[in-house]
Structures are given as structure tokens and as C-alpha cells.
C-alpha positions as CSV (number, residue, x, y, z in Angstrom):
1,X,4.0,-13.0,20.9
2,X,4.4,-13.5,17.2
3,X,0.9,-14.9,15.0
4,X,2.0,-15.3,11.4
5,X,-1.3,-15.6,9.6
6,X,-1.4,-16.7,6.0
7,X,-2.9,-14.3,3.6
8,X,-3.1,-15.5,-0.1
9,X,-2.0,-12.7,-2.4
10,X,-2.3,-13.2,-6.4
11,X,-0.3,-10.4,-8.3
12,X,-2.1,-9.3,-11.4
13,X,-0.3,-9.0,-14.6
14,X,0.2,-5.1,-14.2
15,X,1.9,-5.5,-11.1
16,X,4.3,-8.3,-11.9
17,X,7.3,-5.9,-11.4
18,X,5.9,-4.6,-8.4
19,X,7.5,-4.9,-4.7
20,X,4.8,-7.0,-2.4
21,X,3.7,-5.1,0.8
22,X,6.3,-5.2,3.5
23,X,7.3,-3.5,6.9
24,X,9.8,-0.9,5.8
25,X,11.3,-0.7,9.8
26,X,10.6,-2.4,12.6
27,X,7.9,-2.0,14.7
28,X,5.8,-0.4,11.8
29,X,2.1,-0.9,12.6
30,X,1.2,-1.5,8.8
31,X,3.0,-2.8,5.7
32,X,4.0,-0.4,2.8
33,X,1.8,-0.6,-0.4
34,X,2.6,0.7,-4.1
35,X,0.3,2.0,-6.3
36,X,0.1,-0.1,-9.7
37,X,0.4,2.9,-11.7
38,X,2.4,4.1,-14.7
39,X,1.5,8.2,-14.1
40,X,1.4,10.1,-11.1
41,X,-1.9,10.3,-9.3
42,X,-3.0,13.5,-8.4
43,X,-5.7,13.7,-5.5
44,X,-7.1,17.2,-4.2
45,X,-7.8,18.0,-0.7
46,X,-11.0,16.2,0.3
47,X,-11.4,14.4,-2.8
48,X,-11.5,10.7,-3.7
49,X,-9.5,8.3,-6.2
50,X,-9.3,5.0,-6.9
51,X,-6.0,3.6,-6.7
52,X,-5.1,0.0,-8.5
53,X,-3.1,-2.0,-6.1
54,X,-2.1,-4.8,-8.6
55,X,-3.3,-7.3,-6.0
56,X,-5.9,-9.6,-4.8
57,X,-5.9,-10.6,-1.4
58,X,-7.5,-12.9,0.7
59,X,-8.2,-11.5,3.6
60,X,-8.9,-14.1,6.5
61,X,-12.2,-14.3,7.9
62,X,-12.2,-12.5,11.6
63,X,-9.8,-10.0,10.0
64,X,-10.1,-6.9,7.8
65,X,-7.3,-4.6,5.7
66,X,-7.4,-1.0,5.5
67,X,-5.4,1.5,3.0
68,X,-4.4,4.5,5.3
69,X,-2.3,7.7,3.5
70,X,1.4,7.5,4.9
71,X,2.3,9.9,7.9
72,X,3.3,12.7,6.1
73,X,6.7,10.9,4.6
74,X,5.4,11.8,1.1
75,X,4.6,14.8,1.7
76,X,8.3,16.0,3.6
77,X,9.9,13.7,0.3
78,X,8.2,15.9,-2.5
79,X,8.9,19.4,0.1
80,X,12.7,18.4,-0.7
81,X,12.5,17.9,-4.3
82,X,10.3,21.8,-4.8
């Protein structure tokens, strides 16, 4: 069964260049994210950070959205580069 649910998204002016969230393969359970930052974000072990998304959504009523950190793709990417 596919539901397609509308969900209004405005992209603020520091995000205009920004990719929109989107299922990077099939099957993913969540859609993929970008920070709206210009500098890298540092966060330590434990510790909390607010993130701009660039976005404003409108999440329908009955529903909720939740930011969850990636399954360790990141983390194997930036192993490769050091």
C-alpha cells in the first residue's frame, strides 16, 4: 500500500540552494536531510547542537517528524578521508 501525504515545506532564504529531503535508496525508512550550514558542525560525544534545517514544515496533524543521526555512513565516509 502506498499513502502519499502532503506535507507543506517552505525553504527559507539560507537554504534556497539546498537539496529537499529525499529517500536516497529504496526501501529507506526516513528521508535524507542537510544541514543549512556554511561551516562544519562539530558535536562532542553526549553533547547537544542545534542544527538549522533551512526548512519549515507542516507537519500533518496525527503525524510527527523526527531528526535521527545517520547509521554510521558519516562516520565510515570521514574514516576514509583520515
Amino acid at each position: 500500500m502506498n499513502l502519499a501525504i502532503p506535507v507543506p515545506v517552505d525553504v527559507l532564504p539560507h537554504a534556497a540552494d539546498l537539496a529537499l529531503p529525499a529517500y536516497a535508496t529504496a526501501g529507506a525508512a526516513g528521508l535524507d536531510l542537510v544541514a543549512a550550514v556554511t561551516d562544519p558542525v562539530t558535536i562532542a560525544p553526549g553533547a547537544r547542537a542545534l542544527v538549522p534545517t533551512g526548512l519549515r514544515i507542516a507537519v500533518p496533524e496525527g503525524f510527527e517528524a523526527q531528526v535521527r543521526p545517520r547509521s554510521g555512513f558519516a562516520w565510515k565516509q570521514l574514516s576514509l578521508i583520515h
